[in-house]
C-alpha positions as a Python dict, from the first residue, in 0.01 Angstrom:
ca = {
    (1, 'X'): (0, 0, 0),
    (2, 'X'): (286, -1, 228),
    (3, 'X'): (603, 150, 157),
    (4, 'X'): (818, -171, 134),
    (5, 'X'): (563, -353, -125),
    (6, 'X'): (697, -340, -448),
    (7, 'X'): (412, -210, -754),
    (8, 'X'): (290, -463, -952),
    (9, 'X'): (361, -412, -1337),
    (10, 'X'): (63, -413, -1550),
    (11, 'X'): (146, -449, -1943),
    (12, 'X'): (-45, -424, -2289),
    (13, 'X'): (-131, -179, -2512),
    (14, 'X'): (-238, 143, -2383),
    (15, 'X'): (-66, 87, -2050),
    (16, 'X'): (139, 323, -1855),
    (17, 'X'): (301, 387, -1563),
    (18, 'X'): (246, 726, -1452),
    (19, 'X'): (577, 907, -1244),
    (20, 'X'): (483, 705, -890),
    (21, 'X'): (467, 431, -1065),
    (22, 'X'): (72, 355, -1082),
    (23, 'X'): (-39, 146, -1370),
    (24, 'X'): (-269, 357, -1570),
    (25, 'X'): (-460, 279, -1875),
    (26, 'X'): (-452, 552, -2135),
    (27, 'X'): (-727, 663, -2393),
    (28, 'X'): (-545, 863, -2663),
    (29, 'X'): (-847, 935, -2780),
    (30, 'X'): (-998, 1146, -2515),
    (31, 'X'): (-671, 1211, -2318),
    (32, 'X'): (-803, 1049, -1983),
    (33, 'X'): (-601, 802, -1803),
    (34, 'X'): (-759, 513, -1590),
    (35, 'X'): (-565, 426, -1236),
    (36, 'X'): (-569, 25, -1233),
    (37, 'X'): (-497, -68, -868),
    (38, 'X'): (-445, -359, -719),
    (39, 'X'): (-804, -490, -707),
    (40, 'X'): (-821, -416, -1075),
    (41, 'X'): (-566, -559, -1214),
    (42, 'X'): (-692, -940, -1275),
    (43, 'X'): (-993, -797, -1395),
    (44, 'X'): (-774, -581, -1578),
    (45, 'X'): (-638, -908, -1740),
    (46, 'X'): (-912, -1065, -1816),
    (47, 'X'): (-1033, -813, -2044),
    (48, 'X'): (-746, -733, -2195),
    (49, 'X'): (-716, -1082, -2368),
    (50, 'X'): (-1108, -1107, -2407),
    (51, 'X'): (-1070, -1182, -2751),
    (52, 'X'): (-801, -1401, -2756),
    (53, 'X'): (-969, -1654, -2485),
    (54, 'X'): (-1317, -1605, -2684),
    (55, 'X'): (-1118, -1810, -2998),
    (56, 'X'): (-945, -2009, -2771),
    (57, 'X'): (-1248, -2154, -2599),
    (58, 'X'): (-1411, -2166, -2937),
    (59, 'X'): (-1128, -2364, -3148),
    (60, 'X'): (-1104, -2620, -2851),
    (61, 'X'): (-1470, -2638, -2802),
    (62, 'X'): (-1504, -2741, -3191),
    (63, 'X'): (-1275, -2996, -3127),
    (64, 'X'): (-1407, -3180, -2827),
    (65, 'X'): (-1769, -3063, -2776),
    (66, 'X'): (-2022, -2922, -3021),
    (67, 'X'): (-2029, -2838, -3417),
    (68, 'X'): (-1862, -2541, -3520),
    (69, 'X'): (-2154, -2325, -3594),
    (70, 'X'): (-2317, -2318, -3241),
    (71, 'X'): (-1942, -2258, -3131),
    (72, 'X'): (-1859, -1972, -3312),
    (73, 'X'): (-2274, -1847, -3221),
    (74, 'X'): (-2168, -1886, -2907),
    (75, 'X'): (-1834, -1730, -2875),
    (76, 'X'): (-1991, -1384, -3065),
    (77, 'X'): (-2213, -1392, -2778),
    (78, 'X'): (-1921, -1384, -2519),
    (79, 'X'): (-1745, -1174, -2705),
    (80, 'X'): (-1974, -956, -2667),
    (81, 'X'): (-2114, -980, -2367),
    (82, 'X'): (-1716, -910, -2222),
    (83, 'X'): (-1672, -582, -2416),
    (84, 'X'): (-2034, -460, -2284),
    (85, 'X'): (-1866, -524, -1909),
    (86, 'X'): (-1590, -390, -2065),
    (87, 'X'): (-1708, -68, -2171),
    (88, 'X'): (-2021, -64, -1911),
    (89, 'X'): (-1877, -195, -1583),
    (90, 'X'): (-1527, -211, -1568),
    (91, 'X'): (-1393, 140, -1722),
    (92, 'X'): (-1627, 318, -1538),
    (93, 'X'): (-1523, 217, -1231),
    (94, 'X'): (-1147, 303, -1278),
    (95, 'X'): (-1033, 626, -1082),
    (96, 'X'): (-1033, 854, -1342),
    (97, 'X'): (-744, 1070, -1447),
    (98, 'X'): (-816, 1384, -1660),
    (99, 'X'): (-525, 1529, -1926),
    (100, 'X'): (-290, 1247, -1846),
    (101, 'X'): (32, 1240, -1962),
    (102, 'X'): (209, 912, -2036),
    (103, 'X'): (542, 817, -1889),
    (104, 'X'): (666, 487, -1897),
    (105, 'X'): (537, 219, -2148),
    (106, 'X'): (553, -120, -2013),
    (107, 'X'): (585, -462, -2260),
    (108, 'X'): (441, -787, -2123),
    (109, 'X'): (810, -910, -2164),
    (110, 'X'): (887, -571, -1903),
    (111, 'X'): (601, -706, -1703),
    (112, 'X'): (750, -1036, -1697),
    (113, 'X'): (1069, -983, -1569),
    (114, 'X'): (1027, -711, -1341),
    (115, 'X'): (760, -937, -1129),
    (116, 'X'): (868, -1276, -1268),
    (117, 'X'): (1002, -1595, -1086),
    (118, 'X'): (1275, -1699, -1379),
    (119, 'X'): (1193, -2117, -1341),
    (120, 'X'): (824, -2034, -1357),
    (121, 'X'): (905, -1810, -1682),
    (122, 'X'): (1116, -2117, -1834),
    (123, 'X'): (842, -2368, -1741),
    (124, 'X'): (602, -2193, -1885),
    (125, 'X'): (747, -2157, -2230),
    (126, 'X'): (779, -2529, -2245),
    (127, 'X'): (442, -2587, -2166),
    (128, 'X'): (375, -2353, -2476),
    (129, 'X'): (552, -2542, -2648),
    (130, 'X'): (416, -2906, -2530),
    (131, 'X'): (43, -2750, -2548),
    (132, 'X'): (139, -2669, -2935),
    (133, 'X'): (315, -3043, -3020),
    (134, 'X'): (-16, -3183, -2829),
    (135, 'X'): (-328, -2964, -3007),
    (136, 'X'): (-174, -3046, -3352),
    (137, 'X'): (-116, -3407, -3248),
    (138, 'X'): (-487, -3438, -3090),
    (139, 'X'): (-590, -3292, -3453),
    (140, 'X'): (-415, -3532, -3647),
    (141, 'X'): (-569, -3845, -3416),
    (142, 'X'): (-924, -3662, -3444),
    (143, 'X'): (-857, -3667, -3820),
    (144, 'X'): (-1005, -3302, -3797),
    (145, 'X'): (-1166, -3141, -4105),
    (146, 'X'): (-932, -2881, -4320),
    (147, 'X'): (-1058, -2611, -4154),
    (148, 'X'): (-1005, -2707, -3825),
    (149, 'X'): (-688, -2814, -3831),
    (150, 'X'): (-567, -2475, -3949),
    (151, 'X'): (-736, -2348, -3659),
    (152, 'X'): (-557, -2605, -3448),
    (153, 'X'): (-230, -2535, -3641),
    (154, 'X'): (-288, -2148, -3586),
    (155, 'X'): (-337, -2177, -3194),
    (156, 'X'): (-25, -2391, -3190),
    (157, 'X'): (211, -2095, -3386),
    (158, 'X'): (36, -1875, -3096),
    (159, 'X'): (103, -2079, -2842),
    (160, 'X'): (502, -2104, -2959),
    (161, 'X'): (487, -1728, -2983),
    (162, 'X'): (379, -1724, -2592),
    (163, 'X'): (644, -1948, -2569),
    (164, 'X'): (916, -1727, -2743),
    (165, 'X'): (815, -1460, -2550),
    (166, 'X'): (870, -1642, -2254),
    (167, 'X'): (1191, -1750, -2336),
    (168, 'X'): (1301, -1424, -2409),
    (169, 'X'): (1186, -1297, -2082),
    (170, 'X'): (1392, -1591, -1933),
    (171, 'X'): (1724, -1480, -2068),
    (172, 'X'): (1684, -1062, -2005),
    (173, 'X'): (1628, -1211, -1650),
    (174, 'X'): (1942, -1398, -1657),
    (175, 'X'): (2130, -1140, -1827),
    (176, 'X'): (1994, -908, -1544),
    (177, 'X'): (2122, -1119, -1227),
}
């Protein structure tokens, strides 16, 4: 990495920058810190919200695609399947750091405005918020079960909470310039 290029912020729980700066990935349990570098770091993301896309893909395949029993079958399998890569593939290949010591913790609302283009950041908390007005409304039309709407309805109060989070972002950038 050159001198002049700027360190790319990594955030979510258990992440750390180290005192160059290098996102590392802590286990408190063990004490060992894992170097994500630059190659890492969208696999890094991925991972990190494993979970989170496993329900998303689920909810909106129930809606469009397939009943929700073979969904849900389905996303377990994912699910798992990503933590085995997880646990099997990707933290082993991490450089390894032994007695680590954390220094900086870094938010995903850090993240965001330290690498963050501010219109990008306020477009995409409106898009939350149009993606949460539009999954309730495609519910409603769909004249979803009970069930399924409160899974619709529960994506949507996520998606606004991506969105708040974006819009805080947006103004500590603006209070920044």
């Amino acid at each position: 990495m050159s001198a002049n290029k700027k360190n790319s912020i990594v955030s979510g729980r258990n992440i750390y920058q180290d005192e160059k700066g290098r996102n590392i990935l802590y286990n408190k349990n063990t004490g060992v810190g894992y170097l994500i570098q630059a190659k890492d770091e969208k696999s890094y993301n991925l991972y990190k919200n494993r979970y989170l896309y496993v329900i998303i893909a689920v909810i909106l395949a129930v809606n469009f695609l397939a009943s929700l029993e073979i969904c849900v079958v389905i996303g377990i399998l994912f699910a798992l399947f990503l933590e085995y890569r997880y646990r099997t593939k990707f933290i082993p290949s991490l450089v390894q750091i032994t007695n680590f010591k954390p220094y900086e913790n870094l938010t995903f609302i850090d993240q965001m405005v330290k690498n963050g283009n501010a219109n990008k950041i306020l477009l995409s908390g409106i898009l939350y918020i149009a993606f949460a007005i539009l999954l309730v409304l495609n519910g409603i039309q769909m004249e979803l079960s009970n069930l399924l709407m409160i899974a619709n309805i529960a994506l949507a109060c996520g998606a606004l909470v991506f969105s708040g989070i974006h819009f805080v972002a947006y103004a500590r950038m603006k209070k920044q310039q």
